[in-house]
C-alpha positions as CSV (number, residue, x, y, z in Angstrom):
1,X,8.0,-43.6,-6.3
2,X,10.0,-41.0,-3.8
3,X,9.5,-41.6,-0.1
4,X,9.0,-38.9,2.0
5,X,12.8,-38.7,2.8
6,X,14.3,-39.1,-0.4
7,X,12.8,-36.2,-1.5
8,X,14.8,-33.0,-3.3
9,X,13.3,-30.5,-0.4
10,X,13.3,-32.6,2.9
11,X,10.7,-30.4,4.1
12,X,8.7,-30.5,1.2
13,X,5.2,-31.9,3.2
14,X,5.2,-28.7,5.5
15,X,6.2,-25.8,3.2
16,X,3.4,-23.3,2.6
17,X,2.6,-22.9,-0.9
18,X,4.2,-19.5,-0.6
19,X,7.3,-21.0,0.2
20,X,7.0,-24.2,-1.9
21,X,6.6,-21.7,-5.2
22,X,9.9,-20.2,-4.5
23,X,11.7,-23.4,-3.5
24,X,10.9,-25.3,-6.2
25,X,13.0,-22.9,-9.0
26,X,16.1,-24.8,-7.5
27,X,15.1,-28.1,-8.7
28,X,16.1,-29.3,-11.9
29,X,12.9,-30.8,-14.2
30,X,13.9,-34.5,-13.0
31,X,13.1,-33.2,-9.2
32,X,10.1,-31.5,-9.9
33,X,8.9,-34.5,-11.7
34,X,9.8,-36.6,-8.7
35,X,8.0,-34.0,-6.4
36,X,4.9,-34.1,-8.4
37,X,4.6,-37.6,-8.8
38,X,4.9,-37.4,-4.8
39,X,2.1,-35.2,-4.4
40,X,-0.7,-36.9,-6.9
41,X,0.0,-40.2,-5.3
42,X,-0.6,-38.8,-1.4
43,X,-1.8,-35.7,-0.9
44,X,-3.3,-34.2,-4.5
45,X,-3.5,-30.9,-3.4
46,X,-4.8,-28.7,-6.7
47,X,-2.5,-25.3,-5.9
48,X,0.6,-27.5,-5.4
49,X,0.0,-29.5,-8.6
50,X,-0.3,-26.4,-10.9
51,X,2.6,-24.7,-8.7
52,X,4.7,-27.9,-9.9
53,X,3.3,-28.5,-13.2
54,X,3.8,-24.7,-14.0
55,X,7.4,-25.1,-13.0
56,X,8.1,-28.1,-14.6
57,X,6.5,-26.6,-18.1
58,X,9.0,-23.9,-17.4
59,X,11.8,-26.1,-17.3
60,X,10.8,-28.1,-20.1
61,X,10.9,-24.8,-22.0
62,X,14.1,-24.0,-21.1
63,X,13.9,-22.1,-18.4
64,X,17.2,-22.6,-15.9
65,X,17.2,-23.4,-11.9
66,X,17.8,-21.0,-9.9
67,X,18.7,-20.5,-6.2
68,X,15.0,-19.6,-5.7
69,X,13.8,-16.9,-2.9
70,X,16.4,-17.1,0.0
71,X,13.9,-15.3,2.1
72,X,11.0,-17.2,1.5
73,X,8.8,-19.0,4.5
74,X,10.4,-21.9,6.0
75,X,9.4,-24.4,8.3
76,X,11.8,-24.2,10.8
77,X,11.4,-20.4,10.7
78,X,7.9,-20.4,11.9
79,X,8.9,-22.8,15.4
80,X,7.8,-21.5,18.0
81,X,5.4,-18.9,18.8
82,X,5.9,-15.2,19.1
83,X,3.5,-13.5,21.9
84,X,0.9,-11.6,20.7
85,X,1.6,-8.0,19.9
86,X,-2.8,-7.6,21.7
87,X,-2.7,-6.8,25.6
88,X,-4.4,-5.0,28.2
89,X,-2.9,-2.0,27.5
90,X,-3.8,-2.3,23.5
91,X,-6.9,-4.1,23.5
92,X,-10.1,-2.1,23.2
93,X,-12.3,-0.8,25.9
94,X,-14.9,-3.6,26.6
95,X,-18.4,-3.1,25.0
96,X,-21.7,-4.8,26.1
97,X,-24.5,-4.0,23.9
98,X,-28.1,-3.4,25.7
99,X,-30.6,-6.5,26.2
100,X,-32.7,-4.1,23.7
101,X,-32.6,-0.7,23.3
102,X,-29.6,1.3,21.6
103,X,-26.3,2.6,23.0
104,X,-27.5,5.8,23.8
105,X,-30.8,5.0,24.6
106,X,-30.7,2.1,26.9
107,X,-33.2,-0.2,27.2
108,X,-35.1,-1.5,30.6
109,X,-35.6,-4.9,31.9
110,X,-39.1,-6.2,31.8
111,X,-38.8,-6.4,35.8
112,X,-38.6,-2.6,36.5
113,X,-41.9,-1.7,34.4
114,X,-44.5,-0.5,36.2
């Protein structure tokens, strides 16, 4: 059984499965195997168990490792957050809607019947 930091992608518990299914076509089958076995003993997450079973099955049928998707999401590209692209200036324009009544025909409080 692999500890955590034996493992063939050191980040391998915080990759999105996005960016595991690209990292993974590096591995060689022994590595996927190792990841797998990793995952159904802690976490058993069902899309990262078919992503590695999938690959592994590719491997096994002689597909070849490969230096996977270079731009794919990374852990230590998502650190830190980038301010929000909403402000003042591009937010919308406030919008209470009426006790009762519509927008265009707006209702009146109980108190200012007659």
């Amino acid at each position: 059984m692999a500890d955590r930091d034996t493992l063939p992608l050191p980040d391998y518990d915080h990759l999105p499965i996005g960016g595991l299914e690209s990292r993974v076509r590096s591995l060689t089958a022994d590595e996927v195997e190792e990841l797998l076995a990793y995952e159904r003993s802690h976490a058993d997450r069902l899309p990262v168990t078919e992503v590695l079973a999938t690959r592994l099955e590719q491997l096994r049928a002689g597909a070849e490792p490969t230096s996977g998707d270079p731009g794919a999401i990374r852990p230590e590209q998502t650190e830190g957050h980038k301010e929000s692209p909403v402000s003042p200036v591009t937010s919308r324009q406030p919008f209470s809607p009426p006790p009762h009544g519509t927008p265009d025909q707006r209702g009146k409080p109980k108190g200012d019947r007659p």
